[in-house]
N, C-alpha and C positions, 0 to 999 in steps of 0.2 A: 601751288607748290611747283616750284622747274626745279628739274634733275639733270644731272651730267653723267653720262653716261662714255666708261672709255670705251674706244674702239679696238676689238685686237683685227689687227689687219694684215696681210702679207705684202705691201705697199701699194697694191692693183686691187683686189678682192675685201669683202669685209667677213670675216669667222662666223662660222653657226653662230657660235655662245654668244656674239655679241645680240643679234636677233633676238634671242629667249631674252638677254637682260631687258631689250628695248621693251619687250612686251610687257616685264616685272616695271618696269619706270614707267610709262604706261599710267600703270592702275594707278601710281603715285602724284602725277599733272604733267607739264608740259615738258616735252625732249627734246633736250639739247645733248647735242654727241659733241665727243672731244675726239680725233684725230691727229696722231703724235707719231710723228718720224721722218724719213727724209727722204723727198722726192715723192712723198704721198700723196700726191692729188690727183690721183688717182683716185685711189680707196675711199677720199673726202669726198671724191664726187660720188660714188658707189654707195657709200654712206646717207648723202644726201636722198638717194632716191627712198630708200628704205620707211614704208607708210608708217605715219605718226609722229616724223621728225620735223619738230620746229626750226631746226638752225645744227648746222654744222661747222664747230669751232675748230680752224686746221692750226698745230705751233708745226711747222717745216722748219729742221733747221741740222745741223751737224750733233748737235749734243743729241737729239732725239732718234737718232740712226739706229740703235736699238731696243727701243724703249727702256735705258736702265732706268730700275725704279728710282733711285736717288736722284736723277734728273727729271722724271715726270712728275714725280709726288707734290715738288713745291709750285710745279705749275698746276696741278689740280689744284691746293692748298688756296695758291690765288688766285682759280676761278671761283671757287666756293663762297666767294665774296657776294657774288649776285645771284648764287643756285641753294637749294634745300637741301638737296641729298643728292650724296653723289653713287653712284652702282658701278660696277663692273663685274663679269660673268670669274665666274670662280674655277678660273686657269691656272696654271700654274705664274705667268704675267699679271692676272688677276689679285690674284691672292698674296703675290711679291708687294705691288705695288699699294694695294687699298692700306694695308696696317699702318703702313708710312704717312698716308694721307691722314685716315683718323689719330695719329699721333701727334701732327702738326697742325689737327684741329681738336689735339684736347676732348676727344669722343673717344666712347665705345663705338667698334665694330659691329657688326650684325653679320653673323657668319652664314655663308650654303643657304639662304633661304630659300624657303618651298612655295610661300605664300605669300601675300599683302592680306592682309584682315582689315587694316585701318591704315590713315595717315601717318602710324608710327606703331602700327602692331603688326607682329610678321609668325612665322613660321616656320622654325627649322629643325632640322636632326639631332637629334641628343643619344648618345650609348649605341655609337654605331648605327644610328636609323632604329635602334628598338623602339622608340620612345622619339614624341615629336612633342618640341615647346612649342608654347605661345609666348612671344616676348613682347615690350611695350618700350620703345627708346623715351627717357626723357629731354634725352641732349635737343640742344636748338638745331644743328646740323644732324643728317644721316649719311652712315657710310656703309653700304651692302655690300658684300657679296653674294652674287647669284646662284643658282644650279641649274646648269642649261638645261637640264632633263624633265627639269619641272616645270618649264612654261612653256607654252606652243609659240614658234619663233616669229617674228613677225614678217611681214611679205617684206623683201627684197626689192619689190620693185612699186612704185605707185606714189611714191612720196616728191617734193620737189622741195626739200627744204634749201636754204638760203647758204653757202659754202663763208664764212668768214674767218680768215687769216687772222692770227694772234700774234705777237709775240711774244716766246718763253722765256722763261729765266735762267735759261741757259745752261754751261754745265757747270755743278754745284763743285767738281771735283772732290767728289766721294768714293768716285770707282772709276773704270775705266773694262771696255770691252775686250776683251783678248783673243776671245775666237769661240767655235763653237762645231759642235759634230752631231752632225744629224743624222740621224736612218733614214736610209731612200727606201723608201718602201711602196712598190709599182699597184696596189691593194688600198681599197678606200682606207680613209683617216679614221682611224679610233673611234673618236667622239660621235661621228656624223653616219657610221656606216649601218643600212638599215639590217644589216643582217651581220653576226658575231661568231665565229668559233672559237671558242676559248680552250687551251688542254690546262690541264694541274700537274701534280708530281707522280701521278697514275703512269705517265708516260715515260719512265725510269733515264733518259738520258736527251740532250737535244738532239743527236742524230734521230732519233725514235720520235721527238715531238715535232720535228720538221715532217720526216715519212708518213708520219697519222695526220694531221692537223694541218700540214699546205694545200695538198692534194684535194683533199675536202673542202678549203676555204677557195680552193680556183675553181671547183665544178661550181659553186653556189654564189662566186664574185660578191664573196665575205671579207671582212677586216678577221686577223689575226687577235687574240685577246688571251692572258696568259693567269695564272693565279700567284699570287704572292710567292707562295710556294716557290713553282715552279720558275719562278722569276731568281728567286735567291740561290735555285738549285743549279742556276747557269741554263737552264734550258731556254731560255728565250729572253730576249732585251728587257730593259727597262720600261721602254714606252709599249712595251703591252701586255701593262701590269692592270689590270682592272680589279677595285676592290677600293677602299676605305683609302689607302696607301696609294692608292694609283688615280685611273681613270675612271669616272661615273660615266655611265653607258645605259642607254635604254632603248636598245634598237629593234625593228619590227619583231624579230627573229634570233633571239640567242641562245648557242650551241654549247653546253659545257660538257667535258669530254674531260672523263678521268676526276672532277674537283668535287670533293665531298662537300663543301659548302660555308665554308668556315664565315662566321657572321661578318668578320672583315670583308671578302669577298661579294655576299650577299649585298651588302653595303653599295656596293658599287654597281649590281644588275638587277636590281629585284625589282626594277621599274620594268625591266622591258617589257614588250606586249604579249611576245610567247615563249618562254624557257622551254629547250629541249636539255635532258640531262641524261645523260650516259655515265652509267656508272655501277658494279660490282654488288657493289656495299646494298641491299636494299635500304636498309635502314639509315645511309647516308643524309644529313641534314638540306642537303640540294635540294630530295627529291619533296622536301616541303614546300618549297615556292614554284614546284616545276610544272607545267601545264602538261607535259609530257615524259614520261620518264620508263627511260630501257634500262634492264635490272641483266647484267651481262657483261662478257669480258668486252673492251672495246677495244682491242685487238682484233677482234674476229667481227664485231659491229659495222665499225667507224671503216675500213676497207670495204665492206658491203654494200654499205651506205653508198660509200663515194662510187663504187663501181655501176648502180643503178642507177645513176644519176643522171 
């Protein structure tokens, strides 16, 4: 079986998530990556070294300068002519772009999986992560989506696969870029950060969840990580939303401050390796997945904390 696997890339570097999916394609046969954007060859060659990878397929071109999904879908669509299944890590680019593909190959998707069981049996989340299927695709194609958190990423370096230029199908004119606004944020990325401080709505305002929760995340050179909640309550941005709704995180070391536990949330950290949880409430639903858990105001904690640091 060969797989195509996309690349999310910053046009120099290739993404964690792409790594864990190369590992899920992997257990499925032989990998081939797809590299889509402009001026990438860079990241093709970054790509390239990545151990396990047979061939690195680069489209370079204008239409591909931001990966809109409506322009990359029908170039997957017609690479799938010569691959089995195609994957991509379950990004927010991920998950834009795969539905479009399986739709223009007349498939079911195969969402967030956790596992390969077989050539077309997989594993994924159901009712917020309560509950895990076993699925069986019968389609002649597969289309995945990954969960970075679930497969150990592949090495980075050690591969020598073979860089081949394609050309795309250009732009479909479906959409058009118009701009975009990102958070500078001087604090590891979300996804990748081995260590998390998250607050919830414990933290009664953002002035108050910056004061608690920064200070703490620079003694410990932590990413920032927010609850739904506290996300909607204006305390903190959108991208550090972790939970069901947000980002999936499973990092050495994660901090929850203030968040009862709300299964949505859980959803999205209950991988990591050690949960610390601070929080009031004993009976709080947090302190069921927590390795460690302070039953206390974190007001008077979480400054303690950071001060002994």
């Amino acid at each position: 079986m060969k797989t195509l696997v996309w690349v999310e890339h910053d046009n120099a570097s290739v993404k964690d998530a792409t790594l864990s999916t190369v590992t899920a394609a992997a257990k499925l046969g032989e990998v081939h990556l797809l590299v889509v954007g402009q001026g990438a060859q860079a990241a093709a060659d970054a790509a390239a070294q990545i151990a396990g990878v047979a061939k690195v397929h680069l489209a370079d071109g204008a239409a591909y300068a931001n990966n809109l999904a409506e322009n990359v879908a029908p170039l997957i669509a017609q690479l799938m002519g010569d691959h089995d299944a195609f994957l991509a890590p379950a990004t927010t680019n991920g998950k834009n772009i795969a539905p479009r593909v399986a739709a223009l190959l007349d498939v079911m998707q195969i969402s967030d999986i956790l596992s390969v069981e077989g050539e077309k049996t997989f594993t994924r989340p159901i009712y917020a992560g309560n509950a895990i299927a076993t699925v069986e695709s019968s389609d002649a194609k597969l289309v995945i989506t990954v969960r970075g958190t679930a497969f150990e990423k592949a090495a980075s370096t050690g591969g020598s696969a073979a860089v081949e230029a394609i050309s795309g199908t250009g732009d479909a004119g479906l959409s058009s870029f118009v701009g975009a606004e990102l958070a500078k944020n001087e604090r590891p990325e979300l996804t990748s950060a081995k260590i998390i401080v998250s607050g919830g709505r414990a933290l009664k305002d953002a002035d108050t969840f910056q004061a608690t929760i920064f200070p703490l995340a620079d003694k410990l050179h932590a990413a920032v990580g927010a609850s739904r909640a506290a996300v909607d309550a204006g305390f903190a941005p959108n991208d550090y939303q972790v939970g069901q709704t947000g980002k999936i995180v499973a990092p050495e070391i994660y901090i929850a401050v203030g968040i009862s536990g709300a299964i949505q949330h859980l959803a999205g950290m209950k991988d990591s390796k050690t949960i610390i949880a601070i929080n009031k409430d004993e009976d709080a639903p947090i302190f069921q997945v927590a390795d460690i858990g302070l039953v206390g105001d974190l007001f008077t904690i979480v400054p303690e904390l950071t001060s002994k640091l």
